[in-house]
C-alpha positions as CSV (number, residue, x, y, z in Angstrom):
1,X,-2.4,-113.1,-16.4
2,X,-2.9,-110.0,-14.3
3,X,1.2,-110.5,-13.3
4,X,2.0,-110.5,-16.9
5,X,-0.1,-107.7,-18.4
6,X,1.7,-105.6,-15.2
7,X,5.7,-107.1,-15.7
8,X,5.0,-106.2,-19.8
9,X,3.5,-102.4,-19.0
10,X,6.5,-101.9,-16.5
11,X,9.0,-103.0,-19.4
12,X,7.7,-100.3,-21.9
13,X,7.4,-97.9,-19.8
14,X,11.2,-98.3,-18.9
15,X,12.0,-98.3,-22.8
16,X,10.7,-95.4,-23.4
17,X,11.5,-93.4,-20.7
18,X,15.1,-94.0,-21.5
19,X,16.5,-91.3,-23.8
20,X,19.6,-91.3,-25.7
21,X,22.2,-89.1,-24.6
22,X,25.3,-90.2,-26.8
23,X,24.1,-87.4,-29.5
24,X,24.1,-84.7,-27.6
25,X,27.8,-83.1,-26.6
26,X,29.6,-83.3,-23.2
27,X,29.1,-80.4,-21.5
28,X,25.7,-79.7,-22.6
29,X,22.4,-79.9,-20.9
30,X,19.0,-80.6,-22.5
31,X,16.3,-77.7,-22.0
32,X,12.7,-77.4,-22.8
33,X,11.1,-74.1,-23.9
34,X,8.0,-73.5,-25.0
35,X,7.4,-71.0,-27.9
36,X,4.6,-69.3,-29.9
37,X,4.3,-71.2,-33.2
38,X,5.5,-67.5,-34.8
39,X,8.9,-67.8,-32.7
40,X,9.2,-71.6,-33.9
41,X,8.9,-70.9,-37.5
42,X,11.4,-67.6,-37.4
43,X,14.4,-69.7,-35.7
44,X,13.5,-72.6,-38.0
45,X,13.6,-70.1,-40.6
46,X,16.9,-68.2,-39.5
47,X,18.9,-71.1,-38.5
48,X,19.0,-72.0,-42.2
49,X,20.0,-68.6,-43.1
50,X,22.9,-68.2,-40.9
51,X,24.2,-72.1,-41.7
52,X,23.5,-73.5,-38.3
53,X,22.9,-77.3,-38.4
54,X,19.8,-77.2,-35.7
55,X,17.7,-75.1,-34.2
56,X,19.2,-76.1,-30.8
57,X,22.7,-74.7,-31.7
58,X,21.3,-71.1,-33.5
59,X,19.4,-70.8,-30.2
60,X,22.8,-71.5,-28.6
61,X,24.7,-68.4,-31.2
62,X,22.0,-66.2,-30.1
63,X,22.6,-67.0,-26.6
64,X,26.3,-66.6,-27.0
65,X,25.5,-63.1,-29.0
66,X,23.9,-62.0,-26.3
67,X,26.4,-63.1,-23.1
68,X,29.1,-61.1,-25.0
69,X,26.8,-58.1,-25.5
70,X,26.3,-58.5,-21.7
71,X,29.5,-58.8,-20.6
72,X,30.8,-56.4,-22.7
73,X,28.4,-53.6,-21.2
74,X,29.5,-54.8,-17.7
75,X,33.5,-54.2,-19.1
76,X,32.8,-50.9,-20.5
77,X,30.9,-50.0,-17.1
78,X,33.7,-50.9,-15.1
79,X,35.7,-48.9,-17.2
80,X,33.7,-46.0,-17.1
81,X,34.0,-46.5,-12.9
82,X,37.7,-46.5,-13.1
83,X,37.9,-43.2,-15.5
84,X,35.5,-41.8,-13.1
85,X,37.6,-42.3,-10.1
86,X,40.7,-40.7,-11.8
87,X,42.0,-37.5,-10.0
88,X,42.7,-34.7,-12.8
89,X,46.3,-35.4,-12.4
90,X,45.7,-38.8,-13.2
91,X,43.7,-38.3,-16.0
92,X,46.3,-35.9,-17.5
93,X,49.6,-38.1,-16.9
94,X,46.9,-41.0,-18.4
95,X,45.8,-38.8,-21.5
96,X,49.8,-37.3,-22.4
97,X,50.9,-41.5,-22.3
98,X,48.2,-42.1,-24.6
99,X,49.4,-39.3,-26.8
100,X,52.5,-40.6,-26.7
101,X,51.4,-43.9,-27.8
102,X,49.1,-42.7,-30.7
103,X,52.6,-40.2,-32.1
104,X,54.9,-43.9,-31.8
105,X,52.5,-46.2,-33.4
106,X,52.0,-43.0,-36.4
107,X,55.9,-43.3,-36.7
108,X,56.0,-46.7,-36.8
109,X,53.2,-47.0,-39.9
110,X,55.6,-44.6,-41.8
């Protein structure tokens, strides 16, 4: 009786510790977070609002909002570096090409 009450607990516990994983998309991976219950009821209220389907993917736009704000301020700083390391004559021959671009495209619109 002891064998059975043993072979039955091993059984559920092997149910439910499966979890389904044909809902979620390739190329994700599950995460848990914990948040206060004021966090939780702002994205449950937002993801509504800006027509995502779950709370799961507005978490994932905000993520994305903010990798492209990242990356962009690591573009614009490697841009700034190159200006930066311009000698003047570079900068000028750089800055009458421009010109020359801006007067061609202001033709061109005409």
């Amino acid at each position: 009786m002891n064998n059975v009450h043993t072979v039955d607990m091993r059984m559920l516990r092997t149910r439910t510790t499966r979890r389904k994983t044909s809902n979620r998309s390739p190329g994700k991976e599950r995460i848990t977070v914990s948040l206060s219950k004021e966090k939780v009821r702002f994205l449950k209220a937002h993801r509504g609002q800006k027509g995502a389907p779950s709370v799961s993917a507005y978490v994932e736009r905000l993520v994305a909002g903010a990798q492209a704000r990242a990356e962009l301020e690591k573009l614009s700083a490697h841009t700034a570096l190159y200006y930066d390391s311009l000698s003047a004559k570079e900068a000028k021959e750089l800055s009458a090409w421009g010109e020359l671009g801006e007067s061609t495209l202001a033709t061109e619109e005409e």
